[in-house]
N, C-alpha and C positions, 0 to 999 in steps of 0.2 A: 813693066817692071824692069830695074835694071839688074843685069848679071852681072856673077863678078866673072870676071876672066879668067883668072888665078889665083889660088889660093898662097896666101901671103905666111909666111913660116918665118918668125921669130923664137931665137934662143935666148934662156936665164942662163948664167953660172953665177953658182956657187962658191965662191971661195972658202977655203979650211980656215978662215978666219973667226971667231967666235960669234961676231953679226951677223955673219952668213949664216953659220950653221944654227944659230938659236932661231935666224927667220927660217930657216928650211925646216927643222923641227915641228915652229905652230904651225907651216902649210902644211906639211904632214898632215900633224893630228888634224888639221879642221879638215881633210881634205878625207882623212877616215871616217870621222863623225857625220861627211853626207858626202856618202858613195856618189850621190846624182850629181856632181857636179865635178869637173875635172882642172886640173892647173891651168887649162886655157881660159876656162871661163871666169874664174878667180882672178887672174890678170888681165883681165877685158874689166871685171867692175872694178875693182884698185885703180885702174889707168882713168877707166872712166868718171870714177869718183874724184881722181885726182886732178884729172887735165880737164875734162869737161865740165865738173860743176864749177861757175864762179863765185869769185873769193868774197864777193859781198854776201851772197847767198850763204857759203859756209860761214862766216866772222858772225854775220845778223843772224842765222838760226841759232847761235849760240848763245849770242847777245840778248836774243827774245827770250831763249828757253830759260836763261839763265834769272831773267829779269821777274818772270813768272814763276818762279818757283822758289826765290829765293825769299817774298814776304810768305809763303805761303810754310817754309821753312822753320822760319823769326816766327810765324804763328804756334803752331806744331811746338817750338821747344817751349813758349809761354806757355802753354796745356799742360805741357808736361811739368815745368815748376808748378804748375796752381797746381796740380794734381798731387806730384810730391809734398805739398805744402799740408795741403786736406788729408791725404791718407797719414800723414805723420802729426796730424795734430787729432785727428781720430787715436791711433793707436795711443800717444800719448794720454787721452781722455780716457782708455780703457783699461792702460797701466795705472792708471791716478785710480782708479775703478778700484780694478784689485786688490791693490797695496792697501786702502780702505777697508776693504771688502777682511783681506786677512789681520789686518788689525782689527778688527771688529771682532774677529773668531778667536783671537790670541788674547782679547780681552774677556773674553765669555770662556776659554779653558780657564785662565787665571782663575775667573770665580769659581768656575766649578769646583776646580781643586782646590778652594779655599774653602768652601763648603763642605767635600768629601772630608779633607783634612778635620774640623771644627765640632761634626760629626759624632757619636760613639760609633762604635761600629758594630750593625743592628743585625743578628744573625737568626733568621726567620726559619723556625721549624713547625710544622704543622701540630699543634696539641693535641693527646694522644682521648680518644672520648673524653671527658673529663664529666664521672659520677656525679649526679648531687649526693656531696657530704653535709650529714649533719655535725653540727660541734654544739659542743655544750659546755654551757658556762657556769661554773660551777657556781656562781655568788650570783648570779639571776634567774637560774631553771629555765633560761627559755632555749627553745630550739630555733635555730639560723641553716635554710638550705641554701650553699654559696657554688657557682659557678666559676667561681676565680680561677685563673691560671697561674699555675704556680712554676717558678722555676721548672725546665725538667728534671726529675728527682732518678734513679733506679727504681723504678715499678718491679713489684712481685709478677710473676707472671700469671700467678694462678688468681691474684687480685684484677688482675688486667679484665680477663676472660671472664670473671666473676661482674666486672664491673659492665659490662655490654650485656649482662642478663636484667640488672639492677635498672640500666637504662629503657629497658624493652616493657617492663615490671611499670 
């Protein structure tokens, strides 16, 4: 294996220029983000990436990646209009729904309130026992027991109570 003989020591400066200091800046930070690696070795793959790979190698990997991905791209947005296309012609189908759906119910209030309106208006009280009363008629003698419900009147109270024995009777 070969040795090296001596360790070969290159300098970076920095200048107070604004390119300098913004490139010193990311070396920083990437340079915090992984401890494990140090400014030497960052400018060994920079240099090696840059001087050693060649330029057909870098121009064609770009040219290939670029060429594969870009139908694949031009696909991807056609999904995506047919998609946008479908879900807005859905929702569309489900607005046309509703709007139906509530004209349907605006038309069934109208009736009803046109019914309620049309109407008397029918106030439901439970009728209080109601006796069989005889009546009698004076120009035929005969007797008639009638169940009718009559308006409610003011009942006697002591007729009331009188009338739930007459019922039991």
């Amino acid at each position: 294996m070969f040795q090296w003989s001596k360790k070969v020591v290159r300098s970076v400066t920095f200048n107070p220029e604004v390119a300098d200091e913004s490139l010193l800046a990311v070396v920083e930070n990437f340079l915090e983000k992984q401890p494990d690696k140090t400014f030497s070795d960052l400018c060994k793959e920079a240099l090696w990436q840059y001087l050693c790979v060649p330029e057909s190698v870098k121009s064609g990997s770009k040219t290939a990646a670029t060429e594969s991905v870009e139908p694949k791209i031009a696909e991807l947005r056609r999904q995506i209009a047919d998609l946008e296309e479908r879900f807005f012609a859905k929702e569309s189908n489900r607005l046309e729904a509703l709007e139906r759906q509530i004209l349907q119910l605006t038309q069934q209030l109208a009736h009803l309130a046109i019914l309620v309106s049309e109407r008397p208006t029918v106030v439901y009280s439970p009728p209080p026992s109601a006796p069989a009363v005889e009546v009698v008629n004076p120009t035929t003698t005969t007797t008639t027991t009638s169940n009718a419900v009559y308006p409610p009147e003011e009942i006697d109270p002591v007729i009331s109570r009188l009338s739930q024995f007459l019922d039991d009777f």
